[in-house]
DOKOL-745350 format. One record per residue (C-alpha): residue number from 0; x, y, z. Coordinates in pm, 1 decimal. Each point is the difference from the previous one (the first is absolute). Layout:
N
+-----+----------+----------+----------+
!   k !        X !        Y !        Z !
+-----+----------+----------+----------+
! NUM !        X !        Y !        Z !
...
+-----+----------+----------+----------+
END
This chain:
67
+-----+----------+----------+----------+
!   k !        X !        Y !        Z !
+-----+----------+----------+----------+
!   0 !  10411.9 !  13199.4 !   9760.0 !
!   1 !    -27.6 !   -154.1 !    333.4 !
!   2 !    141.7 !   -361.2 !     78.8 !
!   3 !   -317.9 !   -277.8 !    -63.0 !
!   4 !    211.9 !   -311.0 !     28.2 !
!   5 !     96.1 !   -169.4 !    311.3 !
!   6 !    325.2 !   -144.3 !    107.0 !
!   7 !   -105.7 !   -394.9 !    -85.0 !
!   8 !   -153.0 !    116.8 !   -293.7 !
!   9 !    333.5 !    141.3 !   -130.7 !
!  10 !    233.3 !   -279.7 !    149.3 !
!  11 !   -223.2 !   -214.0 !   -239.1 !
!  12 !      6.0 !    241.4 !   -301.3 !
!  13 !    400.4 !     39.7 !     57.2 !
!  14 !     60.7 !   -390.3 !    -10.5 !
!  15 !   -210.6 !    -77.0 !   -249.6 !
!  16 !     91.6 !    278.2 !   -200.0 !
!  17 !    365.4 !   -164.1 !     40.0 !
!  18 !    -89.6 !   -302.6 !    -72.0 !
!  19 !   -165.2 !     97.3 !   -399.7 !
!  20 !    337.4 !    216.6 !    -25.3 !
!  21 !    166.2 !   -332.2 !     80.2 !
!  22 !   -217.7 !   -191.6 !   -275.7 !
!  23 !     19.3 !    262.8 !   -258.0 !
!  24 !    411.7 !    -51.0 !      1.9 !
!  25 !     36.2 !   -327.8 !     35.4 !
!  26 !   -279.1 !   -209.7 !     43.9 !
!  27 !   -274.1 !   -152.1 !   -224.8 !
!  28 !   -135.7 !    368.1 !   -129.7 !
!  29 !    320.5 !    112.3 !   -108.4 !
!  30 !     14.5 !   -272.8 !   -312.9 !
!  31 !   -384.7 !    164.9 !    -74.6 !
!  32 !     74.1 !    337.9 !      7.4 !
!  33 !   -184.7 !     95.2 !    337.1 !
!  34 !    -40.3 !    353.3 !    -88.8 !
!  35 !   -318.9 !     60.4 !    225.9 !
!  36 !    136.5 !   -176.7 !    258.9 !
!  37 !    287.9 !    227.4 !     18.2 !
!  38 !   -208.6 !    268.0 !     33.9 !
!  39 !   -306.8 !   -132.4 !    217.5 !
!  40 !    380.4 !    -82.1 !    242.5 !
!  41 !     92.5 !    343.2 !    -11.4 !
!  42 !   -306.6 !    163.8 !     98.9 !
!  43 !    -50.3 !   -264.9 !    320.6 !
!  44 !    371.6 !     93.2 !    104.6 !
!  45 !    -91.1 !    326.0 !    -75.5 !
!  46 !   -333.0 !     59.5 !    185.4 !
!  47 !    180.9 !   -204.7 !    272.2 !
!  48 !    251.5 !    292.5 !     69.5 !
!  49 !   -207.8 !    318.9 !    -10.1 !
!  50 !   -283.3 !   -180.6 !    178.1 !
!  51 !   -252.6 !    139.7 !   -237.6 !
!  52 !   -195.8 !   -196.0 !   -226.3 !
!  53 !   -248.4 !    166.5 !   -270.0 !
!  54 !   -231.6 !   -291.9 !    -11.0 !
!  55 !    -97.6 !     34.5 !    387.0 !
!  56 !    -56.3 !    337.7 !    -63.9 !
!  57 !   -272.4 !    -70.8 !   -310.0 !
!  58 !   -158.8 !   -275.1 !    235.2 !
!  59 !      9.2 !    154.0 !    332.3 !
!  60 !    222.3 !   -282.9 !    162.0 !
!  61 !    256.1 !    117.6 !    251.8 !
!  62 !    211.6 !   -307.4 !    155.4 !
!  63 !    254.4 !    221.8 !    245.1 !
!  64 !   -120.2 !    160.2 !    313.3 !
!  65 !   -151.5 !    322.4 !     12.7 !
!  66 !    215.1 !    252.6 !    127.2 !
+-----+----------+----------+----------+
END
């Protein structure tokens, strides 16, 4: 499993993954239920910290330098 996403690429998955977190507890989701937000969250903070995203694998895509 080698890394396939670049350091932008998870700086944007990280904060955005923080920011659904964010919604889920308090904001507008959280009175709807939000549970695939939760979860689509946890897999952007997630692929964000191992650097490794499944997807880019399937489709080829590599966004981090090759090393």
């Amino acid at each position: 499993m080698s890394a396939n996403v670049g350091t932008i690429d998870r700086i944007l998955r990280l904060l955005i993954g923080i920011a659904a977190i964010a919604l889920v507890f308090v904001g507008p989701i959280a009175a709807s239920g939000g549970w695939g937000w939760e979860r689509i969250a946890l897999v952007a903070v997630g692929t964000s910290m191992i650097k490794f995203c499944p997807l880019y694998r399937i489709f080829g895509l590599r966004t981090c330098s090759m090393d």
